[in-house]
C-alpha positions as CSV (number, residue, x, y, z in Angstrom):
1,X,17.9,-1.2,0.9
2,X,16.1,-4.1,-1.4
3,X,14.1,-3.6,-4.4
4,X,10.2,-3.6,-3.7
5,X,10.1,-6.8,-5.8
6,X,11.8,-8.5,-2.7
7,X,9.1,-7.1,-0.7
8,X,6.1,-8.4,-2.7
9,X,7.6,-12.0,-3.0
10,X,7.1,-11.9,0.9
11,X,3.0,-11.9,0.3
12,X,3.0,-14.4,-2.4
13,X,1.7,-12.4,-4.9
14,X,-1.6,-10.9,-3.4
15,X,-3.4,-8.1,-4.5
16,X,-6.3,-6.8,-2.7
17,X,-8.6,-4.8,-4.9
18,X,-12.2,-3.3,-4.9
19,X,-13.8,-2.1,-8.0
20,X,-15.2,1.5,-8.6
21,X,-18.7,0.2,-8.5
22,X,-18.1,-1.5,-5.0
23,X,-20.1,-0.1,-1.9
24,X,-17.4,1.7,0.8
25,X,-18.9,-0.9,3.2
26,X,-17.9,-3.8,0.8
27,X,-14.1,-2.4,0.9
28,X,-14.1,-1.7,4.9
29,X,-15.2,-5.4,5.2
30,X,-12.5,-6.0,2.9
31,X,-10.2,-3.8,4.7
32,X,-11.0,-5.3,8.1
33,X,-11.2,-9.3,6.8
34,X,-7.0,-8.8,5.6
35,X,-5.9,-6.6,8.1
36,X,-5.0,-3.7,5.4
37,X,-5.4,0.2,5.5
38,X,-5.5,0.1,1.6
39,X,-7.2,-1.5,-1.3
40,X,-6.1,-0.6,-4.9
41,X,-9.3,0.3,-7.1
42,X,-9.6,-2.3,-10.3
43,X,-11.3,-2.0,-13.1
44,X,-10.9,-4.6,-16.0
45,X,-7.3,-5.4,-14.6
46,X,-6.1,-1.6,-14.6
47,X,-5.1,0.0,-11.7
48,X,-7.6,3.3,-11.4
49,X,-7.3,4.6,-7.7
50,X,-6.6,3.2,-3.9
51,X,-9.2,3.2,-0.9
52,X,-7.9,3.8,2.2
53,X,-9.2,4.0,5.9
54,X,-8.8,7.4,5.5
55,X,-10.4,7.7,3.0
56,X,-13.5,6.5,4.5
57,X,-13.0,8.8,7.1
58,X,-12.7,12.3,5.9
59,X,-14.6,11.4,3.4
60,X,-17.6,9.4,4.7
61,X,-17.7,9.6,8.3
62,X,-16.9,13.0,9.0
63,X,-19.2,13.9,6.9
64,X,-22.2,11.8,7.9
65,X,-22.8,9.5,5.1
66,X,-24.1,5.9,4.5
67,X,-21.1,3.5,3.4
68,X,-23.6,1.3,2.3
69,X,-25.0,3.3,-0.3
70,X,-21.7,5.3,-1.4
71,X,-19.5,3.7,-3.7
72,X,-16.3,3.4,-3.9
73,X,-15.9,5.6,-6.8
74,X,-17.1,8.6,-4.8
75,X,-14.2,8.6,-2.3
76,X,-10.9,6.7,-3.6
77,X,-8.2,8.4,-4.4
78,X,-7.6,8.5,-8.8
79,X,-4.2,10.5,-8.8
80,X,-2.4,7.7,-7.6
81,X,1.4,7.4,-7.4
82,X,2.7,4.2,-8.2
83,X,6.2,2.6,-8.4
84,X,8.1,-0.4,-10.4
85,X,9.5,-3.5,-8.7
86,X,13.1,-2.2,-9.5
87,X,12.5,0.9,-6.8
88,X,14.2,0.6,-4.3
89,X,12.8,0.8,-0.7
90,X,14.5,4.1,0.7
91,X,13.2,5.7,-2.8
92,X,10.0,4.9,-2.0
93,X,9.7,6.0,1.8
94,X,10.9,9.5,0.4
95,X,8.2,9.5,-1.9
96,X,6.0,8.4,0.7
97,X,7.2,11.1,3.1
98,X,7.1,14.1,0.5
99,X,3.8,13.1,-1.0
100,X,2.1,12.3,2.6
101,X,1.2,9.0,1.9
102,X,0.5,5.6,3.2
103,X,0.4,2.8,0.0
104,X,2.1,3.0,-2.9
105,X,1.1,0.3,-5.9
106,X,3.7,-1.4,-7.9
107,X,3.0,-1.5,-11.2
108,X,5.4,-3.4,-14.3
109,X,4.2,-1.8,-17.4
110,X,0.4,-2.0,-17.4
111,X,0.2,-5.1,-15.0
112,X,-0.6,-4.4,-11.5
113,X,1.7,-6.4,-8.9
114,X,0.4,-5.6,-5.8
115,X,0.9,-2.9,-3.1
116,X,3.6,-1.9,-0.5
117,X,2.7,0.1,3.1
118,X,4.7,2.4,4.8
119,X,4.9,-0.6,7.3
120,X,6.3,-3.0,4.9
121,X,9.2,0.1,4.3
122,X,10.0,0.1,8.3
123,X,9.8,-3.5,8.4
124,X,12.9,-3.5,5.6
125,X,14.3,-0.6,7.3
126,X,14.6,-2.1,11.1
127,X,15.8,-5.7,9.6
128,X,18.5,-3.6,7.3
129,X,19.9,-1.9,10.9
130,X,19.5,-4.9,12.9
131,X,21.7,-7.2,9.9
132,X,23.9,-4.0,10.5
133,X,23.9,-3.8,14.5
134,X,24.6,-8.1,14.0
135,X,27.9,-7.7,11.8
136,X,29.1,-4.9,14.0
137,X,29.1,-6.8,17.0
138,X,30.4,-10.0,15.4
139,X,33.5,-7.4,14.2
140,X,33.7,-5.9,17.3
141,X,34.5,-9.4,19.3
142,X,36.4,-10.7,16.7
């Protein structure tokens, strides 16, 4: 399994980021314009909490609110768990599985790098077995 660093280099170093003060509409078009589930919550460059679809879910459309007068701030999530580029993927899909969640940021002291998905983890995990699957047949014939 690869470091998470080797991940990131993969998306060129984007980071996709609200602030607390955003409205949840701004992050759902935000959401929806790159394709994500997750933004990471910014403020001043430090990493305070993630919005997730979920989030806006449980939070603002079961419940019957207005996204465009809610802030962000009101529903992200602030106990965030985060991980370093050294961790490697396996580590963090067990994390991921204990702690029930979808995103995890990686964080290098107190700069934010950007943030994996459990997608990016089975992405790593199905190109891992299929490099397996290749070298076993190529031993096999051989």
């Amino acid at each position: 399994m690869k470091p998470v660093s080797e991940l990131l280099r993969q998306r060129e170093g984007t980071i996709w980021h609200v602030r607390p003060e955003d409205t949840v509409f701004a992050a759902l078009q935000l959401l929806a314009q790159h394709e994500v589930g997750a933004l990471m919550v910014m403020d001043k460059g430090r990493l305070v909490g993630v919005v997730s679809e979920r989030d806006y879910t449980r939070k603002v459309a079961l419940q019957g609110r207005n996204s465009k007068e809610m802030l962000v701030s009101e529903i992200m999530t602030s106990n965030v768990y985060t991980v370093s580029p050294k961790t490697r993927t396996r580590q963090c899909m067990a994390l991921m599985s204990e702690k029930r969640i979808r995103h995890l940021p990686v964080i290098e002291g107190d700069t934010v790098l950007g943030m994996i998905s459990i997608r990016d983890i089975m992405d790593d995990i199905i190109e891992g077995h299929e490099v397996t699957i290749a070298q076993l047949e190529s031993y096999i014939q051989s």
